[in-house]
Each structure stands twice: as structure tokens, then as C-alpha cells.
C-alpha positions, 0 to 999 in steps of 0.5 A, spaced: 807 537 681 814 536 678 815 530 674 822 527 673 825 522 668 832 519 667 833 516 661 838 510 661 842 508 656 843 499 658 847 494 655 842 489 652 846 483 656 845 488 662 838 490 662 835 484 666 840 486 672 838 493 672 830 491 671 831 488 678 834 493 681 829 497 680 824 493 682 827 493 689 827 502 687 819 501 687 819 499 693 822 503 697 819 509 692 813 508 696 816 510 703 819 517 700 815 523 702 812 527 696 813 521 692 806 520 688 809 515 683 814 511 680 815 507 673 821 504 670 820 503 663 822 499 657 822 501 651 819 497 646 823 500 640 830 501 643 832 495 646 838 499 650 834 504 653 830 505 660 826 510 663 826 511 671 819 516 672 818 519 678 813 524 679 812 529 685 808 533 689 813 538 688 819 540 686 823 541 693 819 535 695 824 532 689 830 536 691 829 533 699 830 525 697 836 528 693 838 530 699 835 524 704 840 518 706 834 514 702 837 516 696 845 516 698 844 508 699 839 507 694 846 509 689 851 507 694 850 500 693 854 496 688 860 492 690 866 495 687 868 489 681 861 489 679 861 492 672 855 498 672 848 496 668 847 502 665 853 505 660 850 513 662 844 517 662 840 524 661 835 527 665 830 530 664 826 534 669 819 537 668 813 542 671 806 538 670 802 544 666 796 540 665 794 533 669 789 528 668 788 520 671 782 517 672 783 514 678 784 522 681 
């Protein structure tokens, strides 16, 4: 299992703009070979950031949606005079080692 994080960094005034869009994002994510699960989370603490949380089967499963038109047209889609909802972003990108979950 490959497990991606992406931290963004969101603009108090811009968070429920952003929230949205990943609401649409889960949606789709469920139709995305190899994709196991999606989370968009909230930091209770620092208000201006959020977390997109992706897990995979594998790593190359990963690097094919990058490389999908699903993935170009989920980033593609803001019109151009739309201020954009996140200011930047770090990602973070993991091996599973370990790996429990109850419903497994």
C-alpha cells in the first residue's frame, strides 16, 4: 500500500470554497483504479490547513492516475479570474509498513 498526503496551506475566507471542491473530488476518487481511500481533513487546531489523504494499492496504481485524464481535469477546472483556495502545499508521500482497520 502507498499512502499520500497533501497538506494545504487555505486562507480562512477560502476554506469552504475548497471544502467543496473536495467534496466533488471523493466522488470521483471512488471510480479511480487502485484508489482504496480518500479523506479530506480539517485541522481542528490550525485553521488554515487541510489535508487531502489518499491511500493506494500501490505506488504505480499512484503514478497512473497522475498520469490519467481524470486527474488532468480534476486540476484543470477553475475559471481563470477565480482566486485559487489554497496559497500552497506540501506533499507527503508514504510506504504502508504496518496496516490495521477493522473492517478489514
Amino acid at each position: 500500500m502507498y499512502v499520500v498526503m497533501n497538506e494545504l496551506h487555505v486562507p480562512p475566507e477560502r476554506k469552504a470554497v475548497l471544502t467543496e471542491r473536495f467534496r466533488q473530488s471523493a466522488e470521483r476518487m471512488a471510480e479511480v483504479p487502485g484508489c482504496l481511500e480518500f479523506l479530506f481533513l480539517s485541522n481542528i487546531e490550525e485553521t488554515g490547513k487541510q489535508i487531502v489523504f489518499t491511500k493506494w494499492a500501490s505506488k504505480q496504481d499512484y503514478e497512473n492516475w497522475l498520469s490519467s485524464p481524470a486527474f488532468a481535469n480534476a486540476h484543470s477546472g477553475k475559471p481563470k479570474q477565480e482566486k485559487p483556495a489554497a496559497s500552497a502545499n506540501e506533499l507527503f508521500a508514504y510506504e504502508v509498513a504496518h496496516h490495521f482497520c477493522k473492517g478489514d
